[in-house]
Legacy VTK file of the C-alpha trace (Angstrom):
# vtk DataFile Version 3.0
C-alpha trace
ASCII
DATASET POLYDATA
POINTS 101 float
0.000 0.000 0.000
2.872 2.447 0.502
3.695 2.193 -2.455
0.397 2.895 -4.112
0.358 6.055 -2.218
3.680 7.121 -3.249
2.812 6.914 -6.476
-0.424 8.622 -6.144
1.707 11.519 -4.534
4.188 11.359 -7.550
1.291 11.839 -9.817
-0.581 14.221 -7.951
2.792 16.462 -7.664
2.929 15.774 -11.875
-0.582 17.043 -12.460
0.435 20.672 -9.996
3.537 21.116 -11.775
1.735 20.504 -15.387
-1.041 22.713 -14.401
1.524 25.828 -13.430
3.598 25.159 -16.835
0.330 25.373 -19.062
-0.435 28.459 -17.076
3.543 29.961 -17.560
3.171 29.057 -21.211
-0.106 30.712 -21.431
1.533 34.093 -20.328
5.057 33.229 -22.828
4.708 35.014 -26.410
6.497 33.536 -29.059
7.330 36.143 -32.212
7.917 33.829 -35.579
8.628 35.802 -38.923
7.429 34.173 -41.849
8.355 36.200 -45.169
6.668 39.786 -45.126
4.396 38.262 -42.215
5.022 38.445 -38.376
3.034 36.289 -35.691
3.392 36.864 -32.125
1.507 33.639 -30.273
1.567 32.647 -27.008
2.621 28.915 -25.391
-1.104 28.380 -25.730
-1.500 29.466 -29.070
-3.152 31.917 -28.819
-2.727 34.729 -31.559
-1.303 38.083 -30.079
-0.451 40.310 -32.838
0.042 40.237 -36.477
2.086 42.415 -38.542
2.465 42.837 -42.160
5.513 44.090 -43.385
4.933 47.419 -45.526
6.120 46.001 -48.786
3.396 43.953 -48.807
1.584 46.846 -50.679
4.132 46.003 -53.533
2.752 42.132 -53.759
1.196 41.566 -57.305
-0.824 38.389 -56.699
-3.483 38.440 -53.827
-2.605 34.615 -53.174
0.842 35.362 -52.470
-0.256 37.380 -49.628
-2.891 34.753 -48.687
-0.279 32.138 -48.854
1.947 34.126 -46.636
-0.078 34.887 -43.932
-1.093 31.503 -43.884
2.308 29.648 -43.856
3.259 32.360 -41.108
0.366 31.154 -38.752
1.091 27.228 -39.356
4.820 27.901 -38.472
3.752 29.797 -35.381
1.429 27.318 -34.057
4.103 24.513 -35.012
6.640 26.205 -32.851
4.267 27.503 -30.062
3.253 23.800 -29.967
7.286 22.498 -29.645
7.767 24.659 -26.947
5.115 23.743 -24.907
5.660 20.074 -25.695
9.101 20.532 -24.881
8.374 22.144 -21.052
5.918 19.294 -20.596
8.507 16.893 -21.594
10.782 17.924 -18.926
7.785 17.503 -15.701
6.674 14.324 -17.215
10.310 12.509 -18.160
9.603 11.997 -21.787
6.362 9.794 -20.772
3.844 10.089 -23.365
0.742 11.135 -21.787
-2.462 11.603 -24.425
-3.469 15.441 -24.728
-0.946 16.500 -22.331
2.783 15.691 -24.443
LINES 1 102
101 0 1 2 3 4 5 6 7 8 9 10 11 12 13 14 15 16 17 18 19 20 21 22 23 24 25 26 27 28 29 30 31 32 33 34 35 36 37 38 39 40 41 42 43 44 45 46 47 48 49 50 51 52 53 54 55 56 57 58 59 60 61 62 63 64 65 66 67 68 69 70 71 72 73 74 75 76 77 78 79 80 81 82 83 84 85 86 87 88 89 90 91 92 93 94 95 96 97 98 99 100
């Protein structure tokens, strides 16, 4: 039985330090530059702020800028989501825990 509580301690200690990372990350802003697009996103990713470089005014094709913006949100989510993985890694010891790693 000791040892069933020990581990129930273990994981309860886990799930506090898990719930205080998400909340860190939540507060964390991540700024990713993507061509004439800029996405500030947070370890939650949640959008910020986004900037459009000037000489976008000098784009020809409407899709380009489309594109743009688009490929600069999917690389900020994709990183936004690495670090976060990456802090959640380090409380959990590389265990693989469904919705949470």
């Amino acid at each position: 039985m000791l040892d069933q509580a020990k581990l129930m301690k273990q994981a309860f200690d886990m799930k506090r330090k898990m719930d205080k990372t998400q909340k860190e990350l939540s507060k964390r802003e991540l700024v990713v530059q993507y061509g004439s697009a800029t996405i500030t996103i947070t370890g939650d990713q949640q959008i910020r702020e986004v900037k459009l470089d000037p000489t976008v005014q000098e784009m020809e094709n409407i899709r380009e800028l489309e594109a743009t913006i688009k490929n600069a949100f999917n690389k900020a989510i994709s990183e936004s989501q690495e670090a976060a993985k990456k802090e959640l890694q380090a409380i959990t010891g590389g265990l693989n825990i469904p919705g949470l790693t």
